[in-house]
ZADO-681119 format. One record per residue (C-alpha): y, z, x; residue number from 1; residue in three letters. Coordinates in pm, whole numbers, padded with zeros to 5 digits. Layout:
! residues N
{{Y; Z; X}; NUM; Ala};
...
END
This chain:
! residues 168
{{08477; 04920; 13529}; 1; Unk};
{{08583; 05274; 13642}; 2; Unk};
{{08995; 05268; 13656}; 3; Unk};
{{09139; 05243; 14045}; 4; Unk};
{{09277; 05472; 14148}; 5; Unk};
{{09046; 05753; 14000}; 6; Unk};
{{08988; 06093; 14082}; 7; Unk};
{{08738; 06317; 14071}; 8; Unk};
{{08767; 06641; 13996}; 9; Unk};
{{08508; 06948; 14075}; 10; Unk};
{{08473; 07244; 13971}; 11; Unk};
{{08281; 07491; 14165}; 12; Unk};
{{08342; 07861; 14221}; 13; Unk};
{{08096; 07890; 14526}; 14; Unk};
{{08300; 07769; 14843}; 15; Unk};
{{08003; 07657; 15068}; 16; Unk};
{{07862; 07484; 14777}; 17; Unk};
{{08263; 07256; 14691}; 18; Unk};
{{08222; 07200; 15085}; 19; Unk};
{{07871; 07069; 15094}; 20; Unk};
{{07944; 06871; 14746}; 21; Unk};
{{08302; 06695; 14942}; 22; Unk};
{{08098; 06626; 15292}; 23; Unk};
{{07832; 06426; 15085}; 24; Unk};
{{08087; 06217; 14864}; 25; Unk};
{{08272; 06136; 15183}; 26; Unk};
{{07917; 06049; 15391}; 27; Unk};
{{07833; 05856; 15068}; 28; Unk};
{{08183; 05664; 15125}; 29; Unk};
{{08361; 05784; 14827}; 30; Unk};
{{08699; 05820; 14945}; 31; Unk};
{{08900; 05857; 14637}; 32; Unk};
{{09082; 06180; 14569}; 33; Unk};
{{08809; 06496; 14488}; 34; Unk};
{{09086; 06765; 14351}; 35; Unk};
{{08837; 07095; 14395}; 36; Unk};
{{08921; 07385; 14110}; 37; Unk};
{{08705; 07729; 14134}; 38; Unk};
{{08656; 07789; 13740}; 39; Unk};
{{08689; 07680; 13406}; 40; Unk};
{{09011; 07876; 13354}; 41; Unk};
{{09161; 07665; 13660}; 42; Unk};
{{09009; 07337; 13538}; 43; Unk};
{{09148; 07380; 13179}; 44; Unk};
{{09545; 07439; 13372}; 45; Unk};
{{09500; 07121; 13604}; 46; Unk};
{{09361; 06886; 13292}; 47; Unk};
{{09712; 07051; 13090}; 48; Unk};
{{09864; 06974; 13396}; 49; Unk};
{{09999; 07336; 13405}; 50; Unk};
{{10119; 07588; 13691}; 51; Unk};
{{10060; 07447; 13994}; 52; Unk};
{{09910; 07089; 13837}; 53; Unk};
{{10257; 06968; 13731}; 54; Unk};
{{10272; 06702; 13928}; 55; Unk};
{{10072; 06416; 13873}; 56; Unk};
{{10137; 06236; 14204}; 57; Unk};
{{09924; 06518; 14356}; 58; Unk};
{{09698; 06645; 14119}; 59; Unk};
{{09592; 06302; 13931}; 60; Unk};
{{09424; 06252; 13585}; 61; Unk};
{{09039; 06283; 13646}; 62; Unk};
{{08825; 05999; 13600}; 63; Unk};
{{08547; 06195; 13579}; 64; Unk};
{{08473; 06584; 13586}; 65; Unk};
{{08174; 06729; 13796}; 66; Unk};
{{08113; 07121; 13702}; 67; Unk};
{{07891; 07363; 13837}; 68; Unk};
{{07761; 07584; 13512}; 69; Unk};
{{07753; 07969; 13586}; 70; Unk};
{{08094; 08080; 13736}; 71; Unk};
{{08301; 08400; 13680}; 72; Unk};
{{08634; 08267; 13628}; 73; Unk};
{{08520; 08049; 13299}; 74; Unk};
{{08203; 07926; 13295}; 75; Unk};
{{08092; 07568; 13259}; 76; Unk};
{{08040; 07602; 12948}; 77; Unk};
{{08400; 07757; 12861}; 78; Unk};
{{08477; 07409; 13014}; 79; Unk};
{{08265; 07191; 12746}; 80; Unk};
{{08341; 07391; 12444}; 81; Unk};
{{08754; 07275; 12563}; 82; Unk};
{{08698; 06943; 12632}; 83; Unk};
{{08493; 06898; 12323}; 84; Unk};
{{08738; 07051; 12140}; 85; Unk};
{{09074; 06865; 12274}; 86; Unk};
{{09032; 06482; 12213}; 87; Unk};
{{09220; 06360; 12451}; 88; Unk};
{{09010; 06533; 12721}; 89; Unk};
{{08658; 06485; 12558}; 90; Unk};
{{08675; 06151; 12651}; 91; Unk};
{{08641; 06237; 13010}; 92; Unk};
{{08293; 06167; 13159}; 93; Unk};
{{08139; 06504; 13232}; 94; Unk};
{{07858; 06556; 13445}; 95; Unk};
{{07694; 06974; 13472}; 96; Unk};
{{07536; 07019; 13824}; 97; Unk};
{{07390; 07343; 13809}; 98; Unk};
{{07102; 07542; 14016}; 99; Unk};
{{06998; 07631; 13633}; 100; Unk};
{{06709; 07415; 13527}; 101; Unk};
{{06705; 07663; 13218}; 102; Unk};
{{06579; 07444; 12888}; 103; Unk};
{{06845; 07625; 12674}; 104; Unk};
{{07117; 07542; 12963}; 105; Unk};
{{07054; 07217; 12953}; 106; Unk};
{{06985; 07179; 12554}; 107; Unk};
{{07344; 07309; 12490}; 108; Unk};
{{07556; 07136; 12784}; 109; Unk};
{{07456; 06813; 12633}; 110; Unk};
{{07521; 06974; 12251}; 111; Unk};
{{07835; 06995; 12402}; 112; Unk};
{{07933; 06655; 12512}; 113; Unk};
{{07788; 06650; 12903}; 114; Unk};
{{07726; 06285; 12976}; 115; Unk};
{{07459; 06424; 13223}; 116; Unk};
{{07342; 06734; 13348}; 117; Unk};
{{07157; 06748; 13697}; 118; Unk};
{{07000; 07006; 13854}; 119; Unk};
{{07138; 07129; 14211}; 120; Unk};
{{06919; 06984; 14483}; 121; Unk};
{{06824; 07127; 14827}; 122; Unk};
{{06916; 06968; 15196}; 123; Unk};
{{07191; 06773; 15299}; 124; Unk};
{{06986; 06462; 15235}; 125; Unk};
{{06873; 06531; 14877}; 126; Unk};
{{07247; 06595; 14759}; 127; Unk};
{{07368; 06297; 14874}; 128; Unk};
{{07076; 06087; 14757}; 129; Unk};
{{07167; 06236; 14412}; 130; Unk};
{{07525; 06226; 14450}; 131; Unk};
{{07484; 05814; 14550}; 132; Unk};
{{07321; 05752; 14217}; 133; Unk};
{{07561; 05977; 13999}; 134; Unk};
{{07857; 05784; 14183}; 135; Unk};
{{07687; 05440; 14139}; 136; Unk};
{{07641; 05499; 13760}; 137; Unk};
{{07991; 05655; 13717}; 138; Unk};
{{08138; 05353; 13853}; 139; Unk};
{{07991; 05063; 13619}; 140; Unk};
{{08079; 05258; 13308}; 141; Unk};
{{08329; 05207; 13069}; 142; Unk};
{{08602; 05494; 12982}; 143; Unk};
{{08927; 05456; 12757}; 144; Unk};
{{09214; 05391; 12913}; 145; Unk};
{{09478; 05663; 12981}; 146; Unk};
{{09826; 05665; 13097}; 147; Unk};
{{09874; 05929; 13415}; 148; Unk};
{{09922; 06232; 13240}; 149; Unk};
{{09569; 06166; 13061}; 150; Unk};
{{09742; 06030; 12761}; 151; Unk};
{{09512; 05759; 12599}; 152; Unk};
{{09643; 05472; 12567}; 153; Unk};
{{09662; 05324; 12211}; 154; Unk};
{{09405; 04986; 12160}; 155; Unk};
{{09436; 04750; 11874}; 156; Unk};
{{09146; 04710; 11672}; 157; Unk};
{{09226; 04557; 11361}; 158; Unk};
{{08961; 04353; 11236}; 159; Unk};
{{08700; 04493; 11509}; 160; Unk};
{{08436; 04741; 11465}; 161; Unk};
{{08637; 04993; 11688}; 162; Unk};
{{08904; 05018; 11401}; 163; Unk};
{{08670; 05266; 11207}; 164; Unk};
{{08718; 05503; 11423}; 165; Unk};
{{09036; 05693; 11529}; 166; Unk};
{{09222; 05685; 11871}; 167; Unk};
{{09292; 06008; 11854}; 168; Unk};
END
């Protein structure tokens, strides 16, 4: 089960759009902190926990990371090719929700280590019908544990399959 507390955190550089996506997780009853950044560039400082991010009381560890693909300020995929890259960050569940349904969009997001990649949805409705079933999912799956500042934490797995492979 999905950590408690957990946080979400969006990235989005359209404001109508983070405002639309934040009135359907709270309709939906989510009411866990949503920490909104505009662009890759500001996602990549708050998952450093740099700037403005320092403190973790505020601007918690995300659970899970929800990013919109084509943005000015570091794109989605700016955001992939980091947490990819950076161990203790590709670990985080990463979902793409874009308004591209382009094949080669969606090809490389998931070369890149999205869990899932959804395509941005019409009416108030639609979004939160999709939103309900991303949340649902999110919340039965497993994720390593981390410490607040996204540190994982180490497991012991002598003599289990999971020793094979490295905790870093």
């Amino acid at each position: 089960m999905r950590p408690s507390p957990f946080t979400i955190l969006l990235v989005e550089d359209s404001p109508d759009d983070a405002a639309l996506m934040l009135r359907a997780f709270k309709k939906i009853g989510v009411d866990a902190p949503i920490r909104h950044v505009s662009g890759a560039t500001e996602a990549i400082c708050y998952l450093k926990g740099e700037g403005k991010f320092t403190d973790r009381n505020t601007y918690q560890y995300p659970s899970f990371i929800l990013t919109d693909l084509k943005m000015p300020t570091g794109d989605g995929f700016a955001l992939l090719s980091y947490l990819k890259g950076t161990p203790q960050f590709a670990v985080i569940p990463t979902v793409v929700y874009s308004s591209s349904d382009d094949p080669d969009d969606i090809k490389r997001c998931y070369a890149m280590g999205a869990g899932s990649y959804i395509v941005k949805r019409s009416g108030n409705d639609e979004l939160r019908r999709v939103f309900q079933i991303f949340f649902d999912y999110w919340m039965v799956c497993e994720v390593p544990a981390v410490d607040i500042t996204g540190k994982m934490l180490p497991t012991y797995s002598f003599g289990k399959l999971g020793e094979r492979y490295s905790s870093s």
